[in-house]
C-alpha atoms as a printed R data frame, in Angstrom:
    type eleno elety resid chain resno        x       y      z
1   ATOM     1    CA   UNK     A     1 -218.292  90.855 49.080
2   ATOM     2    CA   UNK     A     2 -217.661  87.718 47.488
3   ATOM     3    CA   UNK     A     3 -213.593  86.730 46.031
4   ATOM     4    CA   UNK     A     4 -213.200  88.307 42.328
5   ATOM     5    CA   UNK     A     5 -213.352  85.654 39.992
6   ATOM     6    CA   UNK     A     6 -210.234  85.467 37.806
7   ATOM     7    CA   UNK     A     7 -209.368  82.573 34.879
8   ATOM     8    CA   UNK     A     8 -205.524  83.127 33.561
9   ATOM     9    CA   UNK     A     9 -206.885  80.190 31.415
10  ATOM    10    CA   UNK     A    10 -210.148  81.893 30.476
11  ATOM    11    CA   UNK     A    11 -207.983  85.334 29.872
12  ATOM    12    CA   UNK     A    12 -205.511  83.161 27.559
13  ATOM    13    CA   UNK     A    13 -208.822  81.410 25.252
14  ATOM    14    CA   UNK     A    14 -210.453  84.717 25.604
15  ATOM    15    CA   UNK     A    15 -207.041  86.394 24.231
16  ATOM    16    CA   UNK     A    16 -207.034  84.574 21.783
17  ATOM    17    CA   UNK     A    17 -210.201  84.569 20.246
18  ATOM    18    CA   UNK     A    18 -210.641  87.780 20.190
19  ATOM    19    CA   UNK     A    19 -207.146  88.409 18.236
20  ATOM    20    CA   UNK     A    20 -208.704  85.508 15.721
21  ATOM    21    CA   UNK     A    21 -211.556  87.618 15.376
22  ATOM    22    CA   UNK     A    22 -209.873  91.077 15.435
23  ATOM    23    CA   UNK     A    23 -206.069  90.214 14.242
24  ATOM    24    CA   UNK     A    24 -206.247  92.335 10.766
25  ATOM    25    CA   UNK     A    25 -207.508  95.570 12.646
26  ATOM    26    CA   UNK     A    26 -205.166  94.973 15.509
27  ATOM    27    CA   UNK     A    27 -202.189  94.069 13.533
28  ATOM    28    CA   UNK     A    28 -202.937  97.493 11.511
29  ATOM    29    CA   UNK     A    29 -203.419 100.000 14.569
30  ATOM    30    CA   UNK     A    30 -200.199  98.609 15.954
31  ATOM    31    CA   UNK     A    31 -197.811  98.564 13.294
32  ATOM    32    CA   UNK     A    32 -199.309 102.325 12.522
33  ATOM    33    CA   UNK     A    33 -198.569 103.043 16.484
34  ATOM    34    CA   UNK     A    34 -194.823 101.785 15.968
35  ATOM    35    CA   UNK     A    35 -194.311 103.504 11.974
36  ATOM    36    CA   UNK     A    36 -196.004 106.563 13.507
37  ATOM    37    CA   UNK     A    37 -193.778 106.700 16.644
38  ATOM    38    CA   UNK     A    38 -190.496 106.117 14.456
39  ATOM    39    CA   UNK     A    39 -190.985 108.187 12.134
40  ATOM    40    CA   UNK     A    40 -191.535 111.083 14.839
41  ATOM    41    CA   UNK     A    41 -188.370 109.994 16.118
42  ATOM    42    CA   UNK     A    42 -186.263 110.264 12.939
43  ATOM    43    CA   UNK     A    43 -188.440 113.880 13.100
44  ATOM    44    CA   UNK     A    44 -186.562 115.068 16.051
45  ATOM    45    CA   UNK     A    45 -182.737 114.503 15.163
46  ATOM    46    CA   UNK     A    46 -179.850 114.178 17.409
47  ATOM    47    CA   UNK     A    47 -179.267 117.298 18.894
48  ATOM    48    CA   UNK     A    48 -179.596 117.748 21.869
49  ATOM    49    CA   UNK     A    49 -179.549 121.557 22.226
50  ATOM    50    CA   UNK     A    50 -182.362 122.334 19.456
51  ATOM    51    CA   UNK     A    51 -185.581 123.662 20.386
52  ATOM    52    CA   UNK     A    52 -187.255 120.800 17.892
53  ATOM    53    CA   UNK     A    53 -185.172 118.454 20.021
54  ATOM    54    CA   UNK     A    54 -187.311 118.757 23.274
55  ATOM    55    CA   UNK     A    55 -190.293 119.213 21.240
56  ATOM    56    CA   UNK     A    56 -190.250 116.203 19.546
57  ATOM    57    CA   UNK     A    57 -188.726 114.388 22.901
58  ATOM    58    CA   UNK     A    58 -192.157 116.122 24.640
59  ATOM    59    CA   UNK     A    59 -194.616 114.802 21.891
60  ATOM    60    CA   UNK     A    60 -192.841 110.731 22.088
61  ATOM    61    CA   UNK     A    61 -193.707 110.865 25.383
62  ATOM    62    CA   UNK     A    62 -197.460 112.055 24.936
63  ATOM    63    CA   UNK     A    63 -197.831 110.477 22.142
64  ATOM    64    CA   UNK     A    64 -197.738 106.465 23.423
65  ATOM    65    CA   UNK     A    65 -200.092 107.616 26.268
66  ATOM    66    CA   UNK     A    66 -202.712 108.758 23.808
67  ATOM    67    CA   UNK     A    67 -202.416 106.176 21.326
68  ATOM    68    CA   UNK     A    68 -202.117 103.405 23.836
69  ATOM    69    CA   UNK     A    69 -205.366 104.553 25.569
70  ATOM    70    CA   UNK     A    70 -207.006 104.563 22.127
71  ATOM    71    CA   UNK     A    71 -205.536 101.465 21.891
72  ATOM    72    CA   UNK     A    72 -207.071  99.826 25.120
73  ATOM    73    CA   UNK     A    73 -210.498 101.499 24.642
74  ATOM    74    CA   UNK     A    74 -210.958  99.945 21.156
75  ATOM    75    CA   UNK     A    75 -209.689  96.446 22.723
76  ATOM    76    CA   UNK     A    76 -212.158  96.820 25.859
77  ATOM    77    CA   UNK     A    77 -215.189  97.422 22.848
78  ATOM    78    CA   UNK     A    78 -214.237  94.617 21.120
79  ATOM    79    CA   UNK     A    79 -214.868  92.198 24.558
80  ATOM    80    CA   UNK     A    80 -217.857  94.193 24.566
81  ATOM    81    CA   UNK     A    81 -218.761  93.119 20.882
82  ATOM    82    CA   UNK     A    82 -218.521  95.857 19.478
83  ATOM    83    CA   UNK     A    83 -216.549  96.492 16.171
84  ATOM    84    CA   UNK     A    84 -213.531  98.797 16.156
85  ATOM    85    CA   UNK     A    85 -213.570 102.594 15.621
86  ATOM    86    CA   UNK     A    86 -211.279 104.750 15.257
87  ATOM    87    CA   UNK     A    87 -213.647 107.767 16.879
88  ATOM    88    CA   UNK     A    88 -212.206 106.613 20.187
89  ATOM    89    CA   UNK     A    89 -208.622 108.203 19.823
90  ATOM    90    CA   UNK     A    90 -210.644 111.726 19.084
91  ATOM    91    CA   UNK     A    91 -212.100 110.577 22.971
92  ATOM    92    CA   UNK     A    92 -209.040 110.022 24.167
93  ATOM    93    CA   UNK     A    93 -207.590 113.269 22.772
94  ATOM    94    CA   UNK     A    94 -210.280 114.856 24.845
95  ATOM    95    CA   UNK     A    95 -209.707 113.232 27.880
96  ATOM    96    CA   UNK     A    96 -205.556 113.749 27.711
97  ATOM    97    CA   UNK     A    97 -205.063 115.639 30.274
98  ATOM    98    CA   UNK     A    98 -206.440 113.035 32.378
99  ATOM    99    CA   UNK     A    99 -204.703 110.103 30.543
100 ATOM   100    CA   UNK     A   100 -201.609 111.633 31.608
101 ATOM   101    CA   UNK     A   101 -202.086 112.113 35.236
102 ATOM   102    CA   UNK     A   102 -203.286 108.683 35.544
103 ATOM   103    CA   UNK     A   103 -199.932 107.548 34.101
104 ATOM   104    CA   UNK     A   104 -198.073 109.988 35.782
105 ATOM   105    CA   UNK     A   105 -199.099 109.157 39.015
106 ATOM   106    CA   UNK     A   106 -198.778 105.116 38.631
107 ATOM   107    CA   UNK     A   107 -195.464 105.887 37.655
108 ATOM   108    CA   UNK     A   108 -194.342 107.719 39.930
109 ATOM   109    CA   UNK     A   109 -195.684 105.225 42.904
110 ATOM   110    CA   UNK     A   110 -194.585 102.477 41.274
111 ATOM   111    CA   UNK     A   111 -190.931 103.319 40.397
112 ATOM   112    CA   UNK     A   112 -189.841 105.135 43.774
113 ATOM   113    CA   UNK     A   113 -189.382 102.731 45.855
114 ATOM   114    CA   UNK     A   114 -187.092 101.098 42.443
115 ATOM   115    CA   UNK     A   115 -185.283 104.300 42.686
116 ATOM   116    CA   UNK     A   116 -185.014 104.507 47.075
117 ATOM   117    CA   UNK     A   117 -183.799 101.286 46.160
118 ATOM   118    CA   UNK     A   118 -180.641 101.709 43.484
119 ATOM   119    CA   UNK     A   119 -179.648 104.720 45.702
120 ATOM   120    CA   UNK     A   120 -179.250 102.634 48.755
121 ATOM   121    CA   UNK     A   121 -177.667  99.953 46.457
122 ATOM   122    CA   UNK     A   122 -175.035 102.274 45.453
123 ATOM   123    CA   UNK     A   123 -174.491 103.788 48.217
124 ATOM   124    CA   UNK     A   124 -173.221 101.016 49.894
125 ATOM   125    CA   UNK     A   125 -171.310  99.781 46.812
126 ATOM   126    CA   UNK     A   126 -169.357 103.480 46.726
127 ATOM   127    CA   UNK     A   127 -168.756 103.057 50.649
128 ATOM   128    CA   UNK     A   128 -167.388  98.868 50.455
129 ATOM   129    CA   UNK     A   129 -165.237 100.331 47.689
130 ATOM   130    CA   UNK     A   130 -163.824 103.085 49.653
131 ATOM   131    CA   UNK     A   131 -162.816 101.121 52.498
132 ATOM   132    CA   UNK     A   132 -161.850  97.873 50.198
133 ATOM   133    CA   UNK     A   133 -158.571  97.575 48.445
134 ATOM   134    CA   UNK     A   134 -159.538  96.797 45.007
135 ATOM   135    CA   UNK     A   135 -156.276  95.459 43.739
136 ATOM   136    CA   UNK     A   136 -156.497  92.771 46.249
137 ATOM   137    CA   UNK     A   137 -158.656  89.873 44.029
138 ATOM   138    CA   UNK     A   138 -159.679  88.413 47.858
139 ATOM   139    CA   UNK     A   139 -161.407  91.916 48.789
140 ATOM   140    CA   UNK     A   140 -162.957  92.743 44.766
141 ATOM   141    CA   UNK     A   141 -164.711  89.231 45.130
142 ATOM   142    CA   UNK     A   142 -165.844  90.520 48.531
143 ATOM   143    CA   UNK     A   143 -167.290  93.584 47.507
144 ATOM   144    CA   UNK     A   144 -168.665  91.953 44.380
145 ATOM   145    CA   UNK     A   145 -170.371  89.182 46.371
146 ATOM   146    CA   UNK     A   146 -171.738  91.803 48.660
147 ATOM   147    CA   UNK     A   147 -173.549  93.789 45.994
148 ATOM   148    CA   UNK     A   148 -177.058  91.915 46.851
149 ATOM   149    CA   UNK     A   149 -175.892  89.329 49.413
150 ATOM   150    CA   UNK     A   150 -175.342  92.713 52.031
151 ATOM   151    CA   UNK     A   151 -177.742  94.713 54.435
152 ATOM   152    CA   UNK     A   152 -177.751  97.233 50.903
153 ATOM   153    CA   UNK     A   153 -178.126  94.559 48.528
154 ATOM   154    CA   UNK     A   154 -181.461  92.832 50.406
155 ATOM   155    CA   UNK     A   155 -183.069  96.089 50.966
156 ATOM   156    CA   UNK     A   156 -182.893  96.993 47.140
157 ATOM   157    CA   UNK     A   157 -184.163  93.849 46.290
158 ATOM   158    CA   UNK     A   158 -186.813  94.287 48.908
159 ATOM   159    CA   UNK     A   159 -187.383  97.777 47.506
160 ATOM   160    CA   UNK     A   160 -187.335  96.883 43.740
161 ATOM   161    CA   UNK     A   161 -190.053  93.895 44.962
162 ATOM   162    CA   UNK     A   162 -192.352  96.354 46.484
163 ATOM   163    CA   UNK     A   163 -192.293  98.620 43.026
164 ATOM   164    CA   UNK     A   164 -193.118  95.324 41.338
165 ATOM   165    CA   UNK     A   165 -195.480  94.766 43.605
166 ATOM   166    CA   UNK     A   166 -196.913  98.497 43.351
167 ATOM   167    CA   UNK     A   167 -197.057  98.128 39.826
168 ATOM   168    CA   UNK     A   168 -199.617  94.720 39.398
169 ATOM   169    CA   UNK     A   169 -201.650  96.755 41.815
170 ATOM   170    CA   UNK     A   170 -202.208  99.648 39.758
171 ATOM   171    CA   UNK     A   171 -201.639  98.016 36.437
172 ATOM   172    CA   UNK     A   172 -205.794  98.396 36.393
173 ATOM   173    CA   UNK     A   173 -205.968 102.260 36.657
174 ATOM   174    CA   UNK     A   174 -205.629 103.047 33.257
175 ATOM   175    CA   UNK     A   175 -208.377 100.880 31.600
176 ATOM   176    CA   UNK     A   176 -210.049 101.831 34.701
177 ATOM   177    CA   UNK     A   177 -210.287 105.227 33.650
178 ATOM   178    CA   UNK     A   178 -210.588 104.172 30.043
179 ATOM   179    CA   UNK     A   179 -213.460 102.744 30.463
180 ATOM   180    CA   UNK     A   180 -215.053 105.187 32.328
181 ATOM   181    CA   UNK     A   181 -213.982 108.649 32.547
182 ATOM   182    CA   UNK     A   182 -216.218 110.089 34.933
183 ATOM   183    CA   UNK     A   183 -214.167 107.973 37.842
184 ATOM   184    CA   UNK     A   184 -211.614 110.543 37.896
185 ATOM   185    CA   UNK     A   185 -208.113 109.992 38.219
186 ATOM   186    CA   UNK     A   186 -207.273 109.134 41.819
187 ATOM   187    CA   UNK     A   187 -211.079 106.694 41.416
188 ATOM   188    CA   UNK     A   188 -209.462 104.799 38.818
189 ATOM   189    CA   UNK     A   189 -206.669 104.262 40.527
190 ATOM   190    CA   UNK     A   190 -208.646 103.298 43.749
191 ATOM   191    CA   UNK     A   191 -210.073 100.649 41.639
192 ATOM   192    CA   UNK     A   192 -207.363  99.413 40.021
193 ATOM   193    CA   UNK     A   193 -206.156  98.514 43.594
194 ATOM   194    CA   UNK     A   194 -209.424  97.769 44.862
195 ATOM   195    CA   UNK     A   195 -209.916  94.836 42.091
196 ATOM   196    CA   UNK     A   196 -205.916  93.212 42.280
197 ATOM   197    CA   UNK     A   197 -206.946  92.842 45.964
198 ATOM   198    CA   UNK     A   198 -207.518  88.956 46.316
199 ATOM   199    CA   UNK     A   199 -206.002  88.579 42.718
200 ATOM   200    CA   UNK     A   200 -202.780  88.945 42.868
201 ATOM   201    CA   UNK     A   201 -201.668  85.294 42.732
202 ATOM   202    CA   UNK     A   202 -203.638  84.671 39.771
203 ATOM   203    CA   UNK     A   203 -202.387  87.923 38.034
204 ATOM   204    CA   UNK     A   204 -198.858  86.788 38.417
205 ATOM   205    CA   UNK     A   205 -199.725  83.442 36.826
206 ATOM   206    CA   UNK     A   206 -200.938  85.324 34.433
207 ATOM   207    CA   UNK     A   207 -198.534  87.663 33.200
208 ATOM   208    CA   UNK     A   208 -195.918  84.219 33.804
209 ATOM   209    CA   UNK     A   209 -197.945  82.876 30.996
210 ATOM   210    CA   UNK     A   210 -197.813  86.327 28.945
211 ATOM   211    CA   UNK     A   211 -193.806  86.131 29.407
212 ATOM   212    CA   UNK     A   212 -193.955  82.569 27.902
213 ATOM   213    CA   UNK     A   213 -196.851  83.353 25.648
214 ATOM   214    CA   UNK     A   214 -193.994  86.912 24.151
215 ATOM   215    CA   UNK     A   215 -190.973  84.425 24.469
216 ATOM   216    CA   UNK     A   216 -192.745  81.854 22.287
217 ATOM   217    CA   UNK     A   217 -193.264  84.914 19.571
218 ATOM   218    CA   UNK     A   218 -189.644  86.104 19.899
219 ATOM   219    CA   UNK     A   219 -188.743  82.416 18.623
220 ATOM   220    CA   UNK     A   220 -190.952  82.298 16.034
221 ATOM   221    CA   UNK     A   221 -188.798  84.017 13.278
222 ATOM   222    CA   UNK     A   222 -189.474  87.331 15.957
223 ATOM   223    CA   UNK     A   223 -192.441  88.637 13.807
224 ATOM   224    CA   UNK     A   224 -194.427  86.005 15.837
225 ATOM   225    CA   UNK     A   225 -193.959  88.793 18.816
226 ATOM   226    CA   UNK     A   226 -196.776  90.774 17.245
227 ATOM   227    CA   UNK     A   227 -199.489  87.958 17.211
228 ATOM   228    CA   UNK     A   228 -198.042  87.167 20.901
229 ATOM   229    CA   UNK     A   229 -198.562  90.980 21.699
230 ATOM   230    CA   UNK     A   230 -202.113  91.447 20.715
231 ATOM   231    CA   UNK     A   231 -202.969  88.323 22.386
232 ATOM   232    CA   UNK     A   232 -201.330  89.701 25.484
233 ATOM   233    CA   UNK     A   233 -203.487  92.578 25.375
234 ATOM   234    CA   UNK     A   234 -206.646  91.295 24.887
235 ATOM   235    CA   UNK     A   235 -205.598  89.427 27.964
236 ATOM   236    CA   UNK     A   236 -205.046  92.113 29.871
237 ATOM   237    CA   UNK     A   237 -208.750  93.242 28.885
238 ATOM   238    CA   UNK     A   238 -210.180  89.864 29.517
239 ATOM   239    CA   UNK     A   239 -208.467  89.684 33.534
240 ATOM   240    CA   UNK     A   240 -210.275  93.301 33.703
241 ATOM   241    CA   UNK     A   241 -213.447  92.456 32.489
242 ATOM   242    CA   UNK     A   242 -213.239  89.355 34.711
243 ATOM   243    CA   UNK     A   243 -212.961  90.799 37.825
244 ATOM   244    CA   UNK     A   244 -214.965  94.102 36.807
245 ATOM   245    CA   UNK     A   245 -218.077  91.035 35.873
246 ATOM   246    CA   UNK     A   246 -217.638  89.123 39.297
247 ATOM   247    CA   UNK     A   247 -217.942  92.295 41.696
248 ATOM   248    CA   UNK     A   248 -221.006  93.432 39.911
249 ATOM   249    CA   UNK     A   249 -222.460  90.001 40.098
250 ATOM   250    CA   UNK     A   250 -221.278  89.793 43.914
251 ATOM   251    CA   UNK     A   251 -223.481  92.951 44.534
252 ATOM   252    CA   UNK     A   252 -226.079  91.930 42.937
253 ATOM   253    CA   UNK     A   253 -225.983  88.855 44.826
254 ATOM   254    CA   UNK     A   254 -225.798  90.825 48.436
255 ATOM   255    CA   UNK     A   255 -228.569  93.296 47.184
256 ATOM   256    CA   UNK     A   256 -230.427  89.641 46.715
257 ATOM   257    CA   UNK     A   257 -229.656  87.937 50.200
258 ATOM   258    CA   UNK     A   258 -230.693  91.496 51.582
259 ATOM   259    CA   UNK     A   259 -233.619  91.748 49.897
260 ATOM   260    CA   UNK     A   260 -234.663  88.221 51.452
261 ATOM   261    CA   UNK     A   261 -233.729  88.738 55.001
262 ATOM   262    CA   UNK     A   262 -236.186  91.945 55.048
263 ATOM   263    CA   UNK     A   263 -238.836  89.759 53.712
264 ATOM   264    CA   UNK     A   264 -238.313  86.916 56.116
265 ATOM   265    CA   UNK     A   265 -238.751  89.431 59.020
266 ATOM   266    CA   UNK     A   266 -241.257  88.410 60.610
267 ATOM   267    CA   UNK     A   267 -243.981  91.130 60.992
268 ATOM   268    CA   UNK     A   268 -244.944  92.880 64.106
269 ATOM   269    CA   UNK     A   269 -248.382  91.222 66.031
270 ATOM   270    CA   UNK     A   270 -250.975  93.506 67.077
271 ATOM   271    CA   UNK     A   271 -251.891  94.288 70.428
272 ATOM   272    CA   UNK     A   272 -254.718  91.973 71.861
273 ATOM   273    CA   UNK     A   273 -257.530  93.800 73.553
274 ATOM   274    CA   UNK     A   274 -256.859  93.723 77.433
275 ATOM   275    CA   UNK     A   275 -252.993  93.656 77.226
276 ATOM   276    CA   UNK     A   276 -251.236  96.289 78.657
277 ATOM   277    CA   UNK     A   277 -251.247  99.307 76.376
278 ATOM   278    CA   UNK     A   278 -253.996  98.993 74.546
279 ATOM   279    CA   UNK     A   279 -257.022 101.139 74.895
280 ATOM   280    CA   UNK     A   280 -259.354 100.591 76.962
């Protein structure tokens, strides 16, 4: 199959268009999402030992997995051309249980190794501090400078690169499954990784430009973050759509070059009278 064909500049112009085009809807649904999820906050109170408590603490996590889906499915339309609807979140209230095991299951892979990672890390910080005496400034600045510099210290780094890495890989599944349901789970997730393979440099270059794109927003009297934020996601869409476009037109293209070589086979002869095998 042919290399996926991804723009970070195409994503950006295709980001923002379609927040020009879309940025009253958008800017609506989210600051809804963030009132909504706020106010179900303030719902739940501060104690810890109420019933509501964990209630409440189960629906905020729920909740953001529903509404984001929603969220992605009406954003993955509007590439599409289509105009937004809110019938989608009644879809993806349909399709929860499945919304959550995708998200479950990227999480997971992606933040263990994180996790193998700060164990090891402070596990070898408690040990240097057992054997160091800390009231000598000499062996604190050791065991300070030895936090990421030591045999710990590079594996957690190597660790917490590898859930970084884990997590661009899989960052797919979910609008993956979004856009298709009847992938399943564990397919969406095989093509989340099956479409970041080959991409990867071009997906960090463009989530560098995202990070500049949000810091930008931040500094523009901070309500600029919300333009920045729908633009991001759009971009998100648009690197999806990109690579989802370019394998279907590399198949297309092999079922073409196929299609040729059978008809430039050349065709069997027939057997002349007299040669051996035919009848008499």
């Amino acid at each position: 199959m042919k290399a996926h064909l991804l723009s970070p500049n195409g994503a950006l112009k295709t980001g923002w268009a379609l927040t020009r085009k879309h940025f009253i809807v958008m800017l609506g649904l989210l600051l809804g999402i963030m009132v909504l999820s706020w106010i179900i906050s303030m719902v739940g109170g501060t104690d810890i030992f109420s019933f509501r408590y964990w209630v409440i603490s189960l629906v905020n996590i729920i909740l953001p997995i529903w509404l984001g889906a929603g969220l992605n499915k009406i954003m993955l339309n509007a590439y599409a051309g289509e105009e937004p609807s809110f019938s989608v979140f009644g879809d993806m209230f349909r399709k929860l249980g499945g919304l959550i095991g995708v998200n479950l299951i990227v999480g997971i892979v992606s933040a263990l190794p994180l996790i193998v990672g700060v164990i090891i890390w402070i596990a070898g910080l408690g040990a240097s501090m057992a054997v160091s005496d800390l009231s000598d400034p000499y062996e604190m600045g050791y065991v300070l400078g030895s936090m990421f510099s030591g045999t710990t210290g590079i594996v957690s780094i190597i660790l917490g690169l590898l859930s970084l890495y884990l997590t661009l890989r899989l960052m797919f599944a979910i609008y993956a499954y979004v856009d298709d349901f009847s992938v399943g789970v564990f397919g969406a997730i095989q093509r989340s990784w099956s479409m970041t393979h080959g991409n990867m440099g071009k997906i960090i270059l463009c989530f560098l430009m995202m990070i500049v794109l949000n810091l930008i927003g931040l500094a523009v009297l901070i309500v600029g973050i919300l333009v920045t934020l729908i633009i991001s996601g759009f971009m998100m869409v648009a690197m999806y759509e990109q690579i989802k476009e370019s394998e279907q037109s590399a198949v297309v293209d092999e079922t073409a070059e196929s299609a040729e070589e059978i008809t430039e086979m050349p065709a069997d002869e027939p057997e002349q009278p007299g040669e051996p095998g035919s009848a008499e």
